[in-house]
N, C-alpha and C positions, 0 to 999 in steps of 0.2 A: 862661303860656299862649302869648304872643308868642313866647317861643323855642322852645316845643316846635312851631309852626307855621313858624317860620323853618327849623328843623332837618330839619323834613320836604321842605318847599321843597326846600330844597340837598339833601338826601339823591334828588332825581330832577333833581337839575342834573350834567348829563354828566362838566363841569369838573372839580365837587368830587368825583367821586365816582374818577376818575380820579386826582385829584391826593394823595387819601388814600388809595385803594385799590389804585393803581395794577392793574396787570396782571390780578395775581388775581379782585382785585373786578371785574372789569370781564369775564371769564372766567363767574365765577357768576353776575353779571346776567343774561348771553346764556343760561345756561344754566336758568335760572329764567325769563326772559321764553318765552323756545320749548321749555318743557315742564312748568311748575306754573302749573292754572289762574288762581291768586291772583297770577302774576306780569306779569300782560297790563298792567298800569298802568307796567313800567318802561322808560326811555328806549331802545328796542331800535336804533334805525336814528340817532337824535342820538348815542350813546354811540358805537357804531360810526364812524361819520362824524368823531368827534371824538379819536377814538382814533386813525384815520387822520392826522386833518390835525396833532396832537401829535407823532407817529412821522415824519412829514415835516421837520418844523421841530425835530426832535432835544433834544425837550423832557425834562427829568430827571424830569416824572411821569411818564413812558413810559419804562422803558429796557426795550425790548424792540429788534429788529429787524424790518423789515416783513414778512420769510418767515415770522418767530416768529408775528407777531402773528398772520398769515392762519391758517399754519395751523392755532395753538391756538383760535382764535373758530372757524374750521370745527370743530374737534372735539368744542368745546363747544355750537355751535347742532345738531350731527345725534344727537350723545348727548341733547340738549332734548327736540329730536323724540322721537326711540326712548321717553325717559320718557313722555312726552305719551301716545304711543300705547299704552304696558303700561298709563299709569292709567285712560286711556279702556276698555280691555278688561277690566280688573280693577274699575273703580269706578265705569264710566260710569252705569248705573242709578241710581245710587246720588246721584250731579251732578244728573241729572235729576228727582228728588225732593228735592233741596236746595230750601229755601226763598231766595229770593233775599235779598244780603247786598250792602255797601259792595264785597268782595272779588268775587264771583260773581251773575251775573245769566241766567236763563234765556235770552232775546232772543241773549246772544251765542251758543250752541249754535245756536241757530233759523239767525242769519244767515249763522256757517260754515255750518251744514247745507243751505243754498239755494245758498251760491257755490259747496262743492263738486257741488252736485247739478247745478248750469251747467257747471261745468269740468272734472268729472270728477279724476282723474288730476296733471293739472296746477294744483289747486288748491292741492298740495302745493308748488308752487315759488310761481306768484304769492302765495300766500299769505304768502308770507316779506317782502313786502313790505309788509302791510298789517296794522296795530299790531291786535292784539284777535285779528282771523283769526289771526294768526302764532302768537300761543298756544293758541288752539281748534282749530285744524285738526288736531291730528295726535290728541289728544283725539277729536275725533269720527272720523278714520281707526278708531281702537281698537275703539267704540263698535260702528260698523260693520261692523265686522269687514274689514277693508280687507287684502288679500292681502299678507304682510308681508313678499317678497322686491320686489313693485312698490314699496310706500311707503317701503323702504327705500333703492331705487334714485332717485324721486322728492326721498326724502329729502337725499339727499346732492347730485346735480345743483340742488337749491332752493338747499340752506344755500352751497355755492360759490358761485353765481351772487348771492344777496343779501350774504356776507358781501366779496368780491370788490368788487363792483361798488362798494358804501357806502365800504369802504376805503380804497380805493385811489382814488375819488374826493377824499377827505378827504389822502389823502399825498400825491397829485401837486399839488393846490390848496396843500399846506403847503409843499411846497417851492418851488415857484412863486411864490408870494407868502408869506413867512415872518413876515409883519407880520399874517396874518390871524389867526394866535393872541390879537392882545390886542383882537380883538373876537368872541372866542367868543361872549359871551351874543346876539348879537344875529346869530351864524347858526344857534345851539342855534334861537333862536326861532324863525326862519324854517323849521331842518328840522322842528319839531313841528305847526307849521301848515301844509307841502307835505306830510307826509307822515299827516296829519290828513284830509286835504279828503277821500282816496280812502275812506276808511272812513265820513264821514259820507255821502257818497255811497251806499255800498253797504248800510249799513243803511235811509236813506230808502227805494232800491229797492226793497231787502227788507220794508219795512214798508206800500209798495204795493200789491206783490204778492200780501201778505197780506192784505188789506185786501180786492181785490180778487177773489182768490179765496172769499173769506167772504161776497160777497153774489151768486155763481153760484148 
């Protein structure tokens, strides 16, 4: 039982999963985290980030080049999307009378469905930054029937600007400082709790809101 708990562990440690996976694996994560709802649990912006700052420091888990990297991860975070939004339009009724499970939880549809209803449009890019939204927004785009030449366009200026931005922070840090590889575990940690806080945030709000609207 110990190890099938340990193997789970590391199976969402960025490291290992880069360092056995390399490339590929690390291609299908992205592509599973932003577009199958059951994928919202995986390291989306720590793996990114880590895959940057490996590509940096010219690690042999990584043998990609940093043009490769960008732009097979864009390809694979707006192909995410694109699914996201066929299963929402295809299946979304269907999620919504899903009894809630360890994999899916009603609450996350609720909570994208109020940030997009805030931001409209643009919920499609910030969204990319925010673990949970990043998988349900394009889900609830489908859902809603969300005009597929905007979300498409949305789509693609988001997954650039998140997948960019995480990157290339993570490659410029690597090679800048090339010692910071052998303390991955402890800025893995630090990106899951920076990039945690926004989401607990946004569902309190959203559980506010709720809250408050139910005793009008």
């Amino acid at each position: 039982m110990g190890d099938l708990i340990d193997l789970l562990g590391r199976s969402l440690d960025p490291e290992f999963l880069l360092q056995n996976g390399g490339l590929a694996l690390l291609l299908l994560i992205v592509f599973a985290e932003t577009g199958l709802f059951f994928g919202f649990f995986l390291p989306g912006d720590s793996l990114l980030f880590t895959a940057g700052l490996l590509c940096g420091t010219r690690s042999e888990y990584l043998d990609a080049t940093i043009g490769v990297l960008l732009l097979t991860l864009c390809l694979a975070g707006t192909l995410g999307y694109l699914t996201g939004y066929w299963i929402g339009r295809k299946a979304g009724e269907v999620l919504l009378r899903r009894k809630d499970s360890l994999l899916f939880k009603k609450q996350y549809i609720d909570a994208t469905r109020a940030f997009y209803d805030r931001h409209g449009n643009l919920a499609f890019i910030l969204g990319r930054f925010l673990p949970i939204v990043r998988t349900f927004v394009p889900i609830l785009a489908g859902m809603i029937r969300v005009d597929f030449r905007s979300f498409m366009f949305f789509n693609v200026i988001g997954c650039v600007a998140w997948v960019f931005s995480v990157v290339l922070a993570g490659y410029y840090l690597g090679m800048k400082f090339p010692g910071l590889k052998d303390y991955l575990e402890f800025i893995v940690l630090g990106m899951v709790l920076i990039t945690a806080i926004p989401v607990v945030l946004t569902f309190l709000k959203e559980r506010r809101r709720a809250q408050a609207a139910s005793k009008e």
